[in-house]
N, C-alpha and C positions, 0 to 999 in steps of 0.2 A: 409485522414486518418479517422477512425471513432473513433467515443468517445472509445470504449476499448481498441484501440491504443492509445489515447490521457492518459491515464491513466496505462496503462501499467507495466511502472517503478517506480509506485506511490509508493514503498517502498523507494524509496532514495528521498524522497518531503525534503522540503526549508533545506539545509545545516543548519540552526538556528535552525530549529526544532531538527534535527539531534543531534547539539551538545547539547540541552536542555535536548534529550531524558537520561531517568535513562539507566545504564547499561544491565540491566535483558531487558528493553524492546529495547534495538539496536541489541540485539539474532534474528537476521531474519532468516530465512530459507532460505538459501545460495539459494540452489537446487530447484527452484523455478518448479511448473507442467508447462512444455514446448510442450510436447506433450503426446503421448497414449502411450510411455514403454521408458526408458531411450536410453538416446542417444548412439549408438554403436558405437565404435570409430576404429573397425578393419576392416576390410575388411569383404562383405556379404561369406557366404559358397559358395561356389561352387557346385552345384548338379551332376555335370557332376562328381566329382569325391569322392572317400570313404572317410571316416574320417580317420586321420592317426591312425596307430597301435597301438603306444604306444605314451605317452607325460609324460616330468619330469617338475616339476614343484617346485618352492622352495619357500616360505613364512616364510618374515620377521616379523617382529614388534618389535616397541621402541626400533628402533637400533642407531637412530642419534646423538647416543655419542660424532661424530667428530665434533660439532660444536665449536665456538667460545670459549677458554679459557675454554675446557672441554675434557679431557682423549680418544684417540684414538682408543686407545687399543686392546678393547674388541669387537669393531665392526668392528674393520680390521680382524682380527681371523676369527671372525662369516661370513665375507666376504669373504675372502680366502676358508674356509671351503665350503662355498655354492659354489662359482667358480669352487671348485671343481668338482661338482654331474653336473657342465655342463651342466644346467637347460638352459630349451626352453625360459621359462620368469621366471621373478623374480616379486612374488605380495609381498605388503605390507599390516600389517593393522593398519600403522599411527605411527603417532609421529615421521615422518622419519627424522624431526632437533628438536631440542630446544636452548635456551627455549622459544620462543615466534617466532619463523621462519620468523627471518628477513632475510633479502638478504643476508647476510655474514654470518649466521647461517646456511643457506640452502645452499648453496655452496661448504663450508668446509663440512658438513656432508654425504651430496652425494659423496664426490669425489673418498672413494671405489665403488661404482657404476656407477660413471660416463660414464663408456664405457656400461653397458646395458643401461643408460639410451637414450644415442647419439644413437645405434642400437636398437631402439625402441620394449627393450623384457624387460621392467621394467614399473611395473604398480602400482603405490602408492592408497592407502587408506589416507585420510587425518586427524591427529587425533587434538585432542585440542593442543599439543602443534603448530602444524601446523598452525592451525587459530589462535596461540598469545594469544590463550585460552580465544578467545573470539567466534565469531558465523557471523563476515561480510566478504562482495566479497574482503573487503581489508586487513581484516586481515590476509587472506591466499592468497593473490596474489602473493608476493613471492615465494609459492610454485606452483601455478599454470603457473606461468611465467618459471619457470625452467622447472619444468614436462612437461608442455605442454598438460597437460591432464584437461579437465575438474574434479571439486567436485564427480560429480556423472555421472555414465555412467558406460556399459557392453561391456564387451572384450570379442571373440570369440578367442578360439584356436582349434590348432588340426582340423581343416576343421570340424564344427561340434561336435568334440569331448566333448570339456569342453566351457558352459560360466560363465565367471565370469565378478559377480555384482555388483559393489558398489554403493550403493542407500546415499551415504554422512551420515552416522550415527549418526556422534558426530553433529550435526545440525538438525535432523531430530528427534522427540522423537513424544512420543503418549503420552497422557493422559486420563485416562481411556478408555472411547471406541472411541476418537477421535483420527483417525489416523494422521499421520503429511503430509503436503501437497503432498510429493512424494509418499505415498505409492501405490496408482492409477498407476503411472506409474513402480513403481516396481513391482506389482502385477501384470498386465498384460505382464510385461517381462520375470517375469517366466510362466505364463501361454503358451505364446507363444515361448517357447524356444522349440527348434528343438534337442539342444545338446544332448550328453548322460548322459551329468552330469553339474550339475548347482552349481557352487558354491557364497556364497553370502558372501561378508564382512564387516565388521562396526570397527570401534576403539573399542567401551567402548562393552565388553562383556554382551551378556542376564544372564547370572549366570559365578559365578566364586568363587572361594576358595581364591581367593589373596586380598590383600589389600583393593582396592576398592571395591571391591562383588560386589553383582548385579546388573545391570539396568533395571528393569523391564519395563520402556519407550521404549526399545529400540525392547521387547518380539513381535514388529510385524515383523521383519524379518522372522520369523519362519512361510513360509506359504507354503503351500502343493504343494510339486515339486521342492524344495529346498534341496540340499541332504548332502551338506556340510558349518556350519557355521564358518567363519572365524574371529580372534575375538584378540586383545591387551590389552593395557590399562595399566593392568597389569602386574606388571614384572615375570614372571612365565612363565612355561608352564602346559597345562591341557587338561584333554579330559575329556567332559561333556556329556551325552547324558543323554536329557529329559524326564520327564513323556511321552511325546509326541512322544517319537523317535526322534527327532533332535539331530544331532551330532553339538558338539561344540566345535572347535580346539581356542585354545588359544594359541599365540605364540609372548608373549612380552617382552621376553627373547635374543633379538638379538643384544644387546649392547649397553645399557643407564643403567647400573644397575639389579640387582634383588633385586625384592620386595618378604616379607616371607607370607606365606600362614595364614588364618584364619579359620575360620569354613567353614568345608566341604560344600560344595553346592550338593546339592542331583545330583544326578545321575552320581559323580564324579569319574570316574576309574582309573585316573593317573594323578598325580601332582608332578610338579619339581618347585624346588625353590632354587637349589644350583648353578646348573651353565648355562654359557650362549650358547645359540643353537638356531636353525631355524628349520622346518620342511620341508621336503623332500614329494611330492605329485609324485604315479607314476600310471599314469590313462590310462586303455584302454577302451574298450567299453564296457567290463562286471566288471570290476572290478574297486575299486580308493583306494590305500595303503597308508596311510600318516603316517610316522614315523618321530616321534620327537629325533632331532638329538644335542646331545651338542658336545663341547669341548672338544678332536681335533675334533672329526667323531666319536663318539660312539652312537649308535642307543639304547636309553633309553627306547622305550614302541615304539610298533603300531598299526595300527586296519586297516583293510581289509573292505571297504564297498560293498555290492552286492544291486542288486533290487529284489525285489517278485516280484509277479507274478501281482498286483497294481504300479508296480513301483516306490516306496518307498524304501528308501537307508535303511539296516540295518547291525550292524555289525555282519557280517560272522566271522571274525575269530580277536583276537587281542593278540599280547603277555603277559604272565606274568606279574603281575607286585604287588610287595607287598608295600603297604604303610608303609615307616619309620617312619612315624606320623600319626594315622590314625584319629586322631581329634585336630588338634591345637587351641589352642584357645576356645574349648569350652566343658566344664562341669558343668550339670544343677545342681551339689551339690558339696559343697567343704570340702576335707578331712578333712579340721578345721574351723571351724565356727569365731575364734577369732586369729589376728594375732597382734604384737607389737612388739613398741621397748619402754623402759625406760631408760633414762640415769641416771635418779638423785637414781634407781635402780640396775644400769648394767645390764638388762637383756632385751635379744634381742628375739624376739618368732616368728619368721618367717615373720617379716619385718625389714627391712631395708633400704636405706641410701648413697646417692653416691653422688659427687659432678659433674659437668657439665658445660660444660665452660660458659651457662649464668645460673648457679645455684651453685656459689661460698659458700661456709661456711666456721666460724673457729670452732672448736671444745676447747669448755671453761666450768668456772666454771662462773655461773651470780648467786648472792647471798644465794651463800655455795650450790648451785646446779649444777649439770655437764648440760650441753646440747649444742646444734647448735646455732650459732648464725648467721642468713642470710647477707653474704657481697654483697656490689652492683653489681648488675648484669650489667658487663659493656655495655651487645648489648639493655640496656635497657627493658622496660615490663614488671619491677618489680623485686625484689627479691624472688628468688624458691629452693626451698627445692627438689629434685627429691626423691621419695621413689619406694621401690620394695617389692613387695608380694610375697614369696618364691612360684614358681608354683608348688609345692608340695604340699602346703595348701591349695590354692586357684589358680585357673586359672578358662580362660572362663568368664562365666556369660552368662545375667546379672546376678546383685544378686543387694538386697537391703540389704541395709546397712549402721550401723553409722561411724561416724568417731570420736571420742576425741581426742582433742587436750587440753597440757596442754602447757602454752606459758607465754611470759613476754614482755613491749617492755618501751621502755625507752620515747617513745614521741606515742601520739596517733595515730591510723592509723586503716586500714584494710587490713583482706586478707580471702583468699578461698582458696577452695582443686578445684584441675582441674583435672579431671578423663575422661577417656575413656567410653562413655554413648553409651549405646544402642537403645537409643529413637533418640537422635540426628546423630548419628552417628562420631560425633565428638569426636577428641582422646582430645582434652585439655575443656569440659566442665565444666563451671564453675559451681561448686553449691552457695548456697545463703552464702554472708559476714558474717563477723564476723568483728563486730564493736569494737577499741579499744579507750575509752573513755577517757577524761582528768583524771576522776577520778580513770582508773584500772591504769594508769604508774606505771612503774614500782612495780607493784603488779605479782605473778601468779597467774594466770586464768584458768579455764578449763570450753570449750566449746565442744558439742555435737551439729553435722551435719547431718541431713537425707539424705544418697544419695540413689535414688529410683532405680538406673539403674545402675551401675557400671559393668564395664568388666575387666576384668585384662588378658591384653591381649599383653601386654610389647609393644604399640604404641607409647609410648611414646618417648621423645629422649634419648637414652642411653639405650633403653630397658625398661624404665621407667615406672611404673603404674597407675602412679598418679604423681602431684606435689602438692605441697604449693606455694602458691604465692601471694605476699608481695607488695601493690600496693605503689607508693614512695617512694621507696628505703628504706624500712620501715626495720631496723636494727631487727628483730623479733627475739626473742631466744624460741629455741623449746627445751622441756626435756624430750617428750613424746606423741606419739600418738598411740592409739588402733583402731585398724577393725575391726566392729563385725555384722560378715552377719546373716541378720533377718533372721530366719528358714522360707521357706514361706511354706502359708499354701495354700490348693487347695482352688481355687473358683470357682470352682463348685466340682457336688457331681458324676456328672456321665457325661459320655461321650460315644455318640455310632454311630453308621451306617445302614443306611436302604437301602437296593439298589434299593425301588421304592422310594425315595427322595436324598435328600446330606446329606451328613455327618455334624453331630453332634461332633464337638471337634476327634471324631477316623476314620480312615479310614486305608485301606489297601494301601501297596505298591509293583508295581513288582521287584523281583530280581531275580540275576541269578541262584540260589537254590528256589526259590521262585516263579517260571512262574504262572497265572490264568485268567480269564479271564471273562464277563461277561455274562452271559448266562439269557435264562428267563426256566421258569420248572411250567410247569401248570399254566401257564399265569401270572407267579411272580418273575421280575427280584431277579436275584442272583447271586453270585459267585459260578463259578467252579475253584476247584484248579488244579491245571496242574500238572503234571508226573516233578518231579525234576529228572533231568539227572546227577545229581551228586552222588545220594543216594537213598537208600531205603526209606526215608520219605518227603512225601511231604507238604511242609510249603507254610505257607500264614504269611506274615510280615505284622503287625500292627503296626499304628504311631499315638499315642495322640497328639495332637497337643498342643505342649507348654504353648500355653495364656489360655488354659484351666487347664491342670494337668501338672505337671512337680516336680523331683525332689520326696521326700518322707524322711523315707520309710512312707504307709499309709497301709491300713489292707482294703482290698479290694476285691471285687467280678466280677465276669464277667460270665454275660449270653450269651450264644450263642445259636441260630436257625439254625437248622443245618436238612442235610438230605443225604443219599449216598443210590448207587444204591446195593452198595454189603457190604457185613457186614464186622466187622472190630473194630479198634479205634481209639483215637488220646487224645492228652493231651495239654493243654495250656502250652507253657514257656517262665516265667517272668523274671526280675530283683529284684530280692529277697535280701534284706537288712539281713537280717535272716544269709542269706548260702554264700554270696558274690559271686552266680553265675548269671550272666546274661540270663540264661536259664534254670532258676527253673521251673520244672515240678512239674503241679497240679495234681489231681488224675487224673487215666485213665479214659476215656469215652469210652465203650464197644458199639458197634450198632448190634446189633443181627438180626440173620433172620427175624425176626418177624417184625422190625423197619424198614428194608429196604426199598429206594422210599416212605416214609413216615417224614413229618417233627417234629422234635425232637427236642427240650427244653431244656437246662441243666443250671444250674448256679455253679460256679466252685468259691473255694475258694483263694485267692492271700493274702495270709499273710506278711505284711514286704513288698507290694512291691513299686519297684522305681521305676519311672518315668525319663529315661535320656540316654535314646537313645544308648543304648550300644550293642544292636543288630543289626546285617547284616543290612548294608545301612541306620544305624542309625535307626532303627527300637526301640519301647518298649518291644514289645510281639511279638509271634508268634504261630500259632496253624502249630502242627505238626502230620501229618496222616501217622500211620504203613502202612509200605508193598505197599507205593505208593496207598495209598486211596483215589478214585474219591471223597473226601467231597466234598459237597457242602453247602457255608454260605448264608442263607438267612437275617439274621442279627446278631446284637451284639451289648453287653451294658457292658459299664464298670462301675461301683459303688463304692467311694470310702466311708468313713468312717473320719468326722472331718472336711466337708466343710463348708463355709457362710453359711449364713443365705441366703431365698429366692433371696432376693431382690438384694443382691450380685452377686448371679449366673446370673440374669436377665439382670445387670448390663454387668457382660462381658459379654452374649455373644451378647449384643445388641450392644455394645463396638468395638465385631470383626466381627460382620455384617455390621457395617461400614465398617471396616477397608476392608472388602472383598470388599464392594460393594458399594463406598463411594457415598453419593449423600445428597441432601439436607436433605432427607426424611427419610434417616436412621441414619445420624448425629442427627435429630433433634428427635427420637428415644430413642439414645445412650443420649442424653444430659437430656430428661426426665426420664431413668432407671436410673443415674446418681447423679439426682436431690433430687431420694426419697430415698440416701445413708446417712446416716450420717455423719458430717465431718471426717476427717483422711485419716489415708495414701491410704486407697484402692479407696476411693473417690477421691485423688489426684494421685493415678497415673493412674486411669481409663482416668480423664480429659486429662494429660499427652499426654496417646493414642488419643485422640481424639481429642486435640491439632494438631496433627500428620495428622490426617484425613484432617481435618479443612484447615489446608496448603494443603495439596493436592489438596481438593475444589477448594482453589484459585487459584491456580497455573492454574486448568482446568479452572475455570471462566477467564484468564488471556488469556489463551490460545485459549478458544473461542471468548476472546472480538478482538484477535490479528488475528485469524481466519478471523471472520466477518469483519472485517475493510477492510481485501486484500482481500475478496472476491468483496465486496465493490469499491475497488479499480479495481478489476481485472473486472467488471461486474457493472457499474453504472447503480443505478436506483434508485426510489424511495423508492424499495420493499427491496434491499442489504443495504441503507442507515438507514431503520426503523432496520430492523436486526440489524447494527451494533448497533446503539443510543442505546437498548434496552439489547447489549450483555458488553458495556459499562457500564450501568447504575448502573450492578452487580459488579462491582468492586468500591474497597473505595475509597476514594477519595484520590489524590498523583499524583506522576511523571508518574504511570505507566499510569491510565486515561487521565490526563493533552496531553501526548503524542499521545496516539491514539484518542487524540478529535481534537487534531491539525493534524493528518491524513483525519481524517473524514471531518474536516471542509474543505481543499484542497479539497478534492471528492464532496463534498455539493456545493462550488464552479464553481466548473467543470461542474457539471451537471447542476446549474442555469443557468447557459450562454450557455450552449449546448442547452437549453430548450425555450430558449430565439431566439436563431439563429435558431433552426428548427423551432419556431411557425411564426419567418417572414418568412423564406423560405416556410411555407406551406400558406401562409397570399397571400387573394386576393387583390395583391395593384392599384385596378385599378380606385380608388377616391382619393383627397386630405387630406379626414383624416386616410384611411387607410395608407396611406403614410405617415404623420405626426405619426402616433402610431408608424410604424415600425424603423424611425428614432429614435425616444425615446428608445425602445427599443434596437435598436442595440446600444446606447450610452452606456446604462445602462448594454447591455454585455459587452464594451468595457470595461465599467470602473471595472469589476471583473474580466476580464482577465491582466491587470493591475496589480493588485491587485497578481495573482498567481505569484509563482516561475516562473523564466523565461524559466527552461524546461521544464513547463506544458503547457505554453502557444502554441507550434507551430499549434497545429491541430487547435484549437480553431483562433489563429489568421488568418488562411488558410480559417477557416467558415464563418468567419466576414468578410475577404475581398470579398467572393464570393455573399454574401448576400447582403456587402455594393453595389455592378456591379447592382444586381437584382433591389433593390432600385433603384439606377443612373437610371437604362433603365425602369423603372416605372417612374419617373421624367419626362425623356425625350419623353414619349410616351403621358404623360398629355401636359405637354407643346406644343408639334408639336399636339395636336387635333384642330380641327376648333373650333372657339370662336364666339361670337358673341361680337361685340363691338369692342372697344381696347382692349390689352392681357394684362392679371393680372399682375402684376411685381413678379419677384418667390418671395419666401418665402425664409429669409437669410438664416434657416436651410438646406432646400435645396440647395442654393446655394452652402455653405460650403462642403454640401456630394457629390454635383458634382466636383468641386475642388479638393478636397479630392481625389476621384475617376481617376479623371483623370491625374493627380500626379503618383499616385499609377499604373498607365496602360503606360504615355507616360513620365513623367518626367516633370521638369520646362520648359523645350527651345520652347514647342509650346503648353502649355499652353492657351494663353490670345487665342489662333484661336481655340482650339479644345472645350472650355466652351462657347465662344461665339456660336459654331455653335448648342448647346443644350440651351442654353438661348436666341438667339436672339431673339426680340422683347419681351422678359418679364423683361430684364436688360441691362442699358446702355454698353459702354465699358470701362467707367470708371468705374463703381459699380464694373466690374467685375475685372479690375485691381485692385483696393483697397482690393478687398474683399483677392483676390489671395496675395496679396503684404501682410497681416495682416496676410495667411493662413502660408508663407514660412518663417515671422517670430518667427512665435511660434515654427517651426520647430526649 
């Protein structure tokens, strides 16, 4: 075996190490690179014959409802219903038991599938609950024991027609440009796909509108020649298609629940969240329809995919479909800036108040004042208060914001508001205590909270938008708390777009009233706007980007560089605080004969405007050209009126040039524009962001050091081992280091006694002290293979015995040479390694005759019985 077999499995090293290792670092990468494109598990195509005609295809997700002490119901239905449409196979995209897929989990929840799964036309995706929501070969054995499918691997259907991929998703993630070990072989499996249509699938969606949102770790699936994404996690359904062109079917809607939607995810054109359904795929060789189907059989939305003339999937045709919420969850300004309740007042102003089964209250008078008074929360974690922000006032965010609390408590204690943050992404975060001192008992108190990030986005349980929470059962009485969202102000003053650089804070987006494209015109890149097919005017959608301008209203300007081939006009239309239209129109811009193929100048006035994405596809602005006008934008500059100071502006966007492009170099950037801010809030939520960065950093320094070690492992040498120590050295110090130095040190191991056994095997043993050296040496391999886990040793122990033979017959070739004189008496090390030797070749029973005939005349025949009798005792 050779050292890279000997190393191989070097992820599963010393069981001790294993269980010492922290949780985040036992995350392996199931799906290990095995070879050059994932493993195909169907039969090859046939060439001798055509792809079939047609093929139905049905795709689950997060339907394992039937498991263990969990509701049937709804995934018998979803199962029924799909039996119906008579599908060739049935794919999944994960989660197919919970909650953690143990063997009697996975069992009970397959058993509506049970029959595709025994007639092998049912092909799972494996999601986190699958792996027990963790990332090892044993957490998801149970599921692979059942399925019989490996984590990751490509199913052919239809002779050719369709492949479909799963590259093991929820284990496989990227960070920043570093792809995750399978990508290699995913990539070259679509490169080399024959089919007509490739479909790929993952658990955790690349974008989504539901609950969990985005994974942008997961954004390498998306690579050219991939036409359909398949996608869960989420309990919903949706269809995403990206700046990119990638289509994104989401379907995790198939009976575990539904989760409600959040902030639109760009390119979003259908979303369900009310009831439960699968998707219906019907694919022949020019075309692939996937319509999302719920409860009985009603076909909700679908889209028709075709290829160009590049063969790139795009949708041709899709139905109808109107959003009944076309933004949940997010408005970058709230109809009322201040909301409360007062008791010791009566009056309630668009918050409010509900009790929750671990957020018990009595409703009392505590000295001559009405208010709450928090009872114990029997499931423990405190005493909590749940409150609600009427979304009439406020919904969305984030938004910055205080909180007052006016309070009382009869013994000293603490507590915090736990809000839904946008920086964490966490629905119960905590903001900083509030101390109650021996000296405030039974006094009332009023405290004021800075929350920099708050969303109200009813995550909470019961709907909730927040809680109060009471650490030790801390009896609190509340009579009163106010919300009062900071108006924010811009920081920066302008925001624009150049199309021979990137965008500054603005840039355009395409839509379907909104087609364009980029063109160059007298050797200077620029946008042409495209013929909208809907209407006589053709628009170009603009989008400020949030971290920069957001919300208002502000009194602003906007220059454009513009130029068209035929004369005409067009008008800017904002979001106008003024007029309450979302497409306030500025004055006209005329381009005359005289102007025409000539580039043009204008700055145009925007009075009162907002910043909050209420135009088509969540757009700010848009320029709009009469009569289907060829404009063409060579730039644009937006200006507002009431920004920071320089150094502020400097600040962010040095802030979200990390955040684009995180690296050591731009963090430490962001952390010197930062630095020359004054203290306060803009200072600390800039840090905040960059807090954010900063973990990210690690996370990739983590994932590099986890990297380097398995390649390391997979590839011993000096040159892998300096790489690791060095990719190591950048992490702080802890369980996550500790663990991969105890990796490493196995690998440093391995290779010292590998090194040790090749340099005797390449060693010319034909004197007594080369012989004597190489004895010492192989002891000293000996005594570190030893020393290894005992299934790292086999190859290494196979080296050493081959070595130890080479030795012996080096011995025995000094010895049988002509001497002069009497013959030396051997050397007891020697003696011992022929002993040794020939133990290890013939056994004890002829022993004392097979030593003697390589010793005689340099050892009696009793030296060599003793020797041998002392050698079978140690044994």
């Amino acid at each position: 075996m050779t050292l890279v077999g000997v190393v191989a499995a070097i992820t599963a090293v010393i069981p001790q190490m294993a269980q010492a290792a922290p949780q985040a670092a036992q995350v392996a990468q199931v799906a290990q690179a095995t070879g050059d494109e994932l493993e195909r598990i169907t039969p090859p195509v046939d060439p001798g014959k055509p792809p079939q005609d047609q093929l139905v295809l049905a795709v689950i997700g997060d339907y394992g409802g039937c498991g263990v002490d969990r509701a049937c119901a709804s995934e018998n239905q979803v199962a029924d219903m799909v039996h119906s449409w008579n599908p060739a196979y049935i794919l999944t995209v994960g989660d197919n038991s919970y909650q953690q897929g143990r063997p009697e989990e996975v069992v009970k929840a397959q058993a509506p599938y049970k029959a595709d799964i025994d007639a092998g036309r049912f092909f799972p995706i494996m999601g986190n609950h699958d792996y027990g929501n963790g990332c090892t070969p044993e957490s998801v054995q149970p599921s692979v024991d059942f399925f019989k499918v490996p984590v990751a691997y490509v199913a052919g259907f239809g002779n050719g027609l369709v492949d479909f991929l799963n590259p093991d998703v929820n284990c496989q993630t990227s960070s920043g440009t570093t792809m995750p070990a399978i990508y290699d072989q995913y990539k070259n499996t679509v490169d080399d796909s024959a089919a007509a249509w490739v479909l790929s699938g993952g658990h955790q969606p690349i974008y989504s509108s539901g609950k969990a949102g985005n994974n942008p770790n997961r954004a390498w699936m998306m690579t050219p020649g991939v036409d359909l994404i398949l996608a869960g996690h989420d309990h919903h359904a949706e269809h995403i298609v990206t700046s990119d062109g990638y289509n994104i079917a989401i379907t995790g809607n198939s009976g575990e629940g539904i989760t409600p939607l959040f902030s639109t995810a760009p390119g979003s054109l259908y979303r369900e969240a009310t009831d439960f359904g699968a998707m219906r795929l019907t694919v022949t060789k020019d075309s692939l329809k996937a319509e999302f189907v719920t409860l009985p059989d009603t076909v909700d939305y679908s889209f028709t995919l075709k290829k160009d003339a590049q063969g790139k999937a795009y949708v041709a045709e899709r139905s109808d479909w109107v959003d009944p919420n076309p933004d949940p969850g997010q408005s970058p300004t709230p109809n009322k800036y201040s909301v409360s309740f007062d008791l010791a007042a009566g009056k309630t102003d668009g918050l409010t108040y509900k009790p929750y089964s671990d957020g018990p209250y009595e409703e009392t008078t505590v000295d001559g004042r009405k208010a709450v008074v928090l009872k114990t929360n029997t499931f423990g974690g405190g005493n909590q208060l749940y409150m609600f922000a009427d979304d009439a006032a406020i919904s969305g965010g984030p938004y910055a914001v205080t909180a007052t609390f006016t309070y009382r408590s009869p013994v000293p204690g603490k507590f915090t508001l736990q809000y839904d943050s946008a920086t964490s992404g966490s629905a119960y975060q905590k903001s900083s205590s509030v101390t109650i001192g021996a000296d405030q008992v039974n006094q009332w108190q009023t405290t004021t909270i800075d929350i920099p990030d708050i969303r109200f986005t009813n995550r909470q349980n019961g709907n909730a938008d927040m809680r109060l929470s009471a650490t030790g059962d801390l009896p609190l009485a509340i009579s009163g708390v106010k919300i009062d969202v900071v108006p924010p102000k811009p920081t920066v003053t302008h925001v624009s777009m150049d199309f021979s650089g990137e965008p500054n804070g603005l840039n355009w987006m395409p839509y379907e009233s909104g087609p364009a494209h980029e063109i160059t015109v007298d050797g200077r890149p620029a946008l042409q706007v495209d013929k909208n097919t809907f209407n006589s005017g053709n628009n170009l959608y603009l989008v400020v980007d949030d971290k920069f301008i957001q919300g208002g209203p502000y009194d602003g300007t906007a220059t454009i560089e513009y130029r068209s081939p035929v004369s005409g006009s067009f008008v800017l239309q904002y979001d106008s605080a003024a007029t309450g239209s979302a497409y306030q129109s500025t004055t006209r811009v005329n381009i005359t004969a005289a102007q025409v193929n000539t580039w043009q100048t204008v700055t145009l006035d925007m009075p009162q405007v907002m910043f909050r994405n209420r135009q088509n596809g969540n757009a700010d602005m848009r320029i709009v050209a009469a009569n289907n006008l060829p404009i063409v934008i060579g730039s644009m500059d937006v200006t507002i009126a009431g920004g920071e100071d320089e150094a502020l502006e400097d600040a962010v966007n040095a802030v979200a040039a990390a955040e684009a492009h995180p690296s050591a170099e731009t963090v430490q950037a962001a952390e010197t524009a930062i630095a020359k801010l004054p203290a306060g809030p803009d200072a600390d939520a800039l840090t905040r962001r960059l807090t954010a960065v900063k973990a990210i950093l690690a996370a990739q320094d983590l994932t590099a050091a986890r990297e380097a070690v398995a390649a390391a492992e997979a590839h011993p040498s000096a040159e892998t081992i300096r790489a690791a120590e060095t990719a190591i050295a950048k992490l702080p110090a802890g369980a996550d280091a500790d663990w991969l130095t105890q990796r490493l040190d196995v690998v440093k191991a391995i290779v010292q006694a590998h090194d040790l056994l090749a340099g005797i095997a390449a060693r010319d043993l034909t004197d007594q002290a080369a012989v004597d050296d190489a004895i010492a040496d192989l002891a000293e391999a000996r005594a570190i293979i030893e020393r290894l886990p005992e299934d790292q040793r086999g190859a290494l122990q196979d080296s050493a015995a081959a070595v130890q033979g080479r030795i012996v017959e080096a011995i025995t070739a000094i010895l049988a040479a002509p001497h002069q004189g009497k013959p030396a008496p051997i050397a007891r090390p020697w003696l011992d390694l022929v002993i040794a030797d020939t133990y290890g070749r013939y056994g004890n029973d002829t022993m004392q005759g097979q030593v003697m005939r390589i010793v005689a005349g340099h050892a009696t025949g009793t030296e060599v019985k003793a020797a041998i009798e002392e050698f079978l005792a140690k044994r």
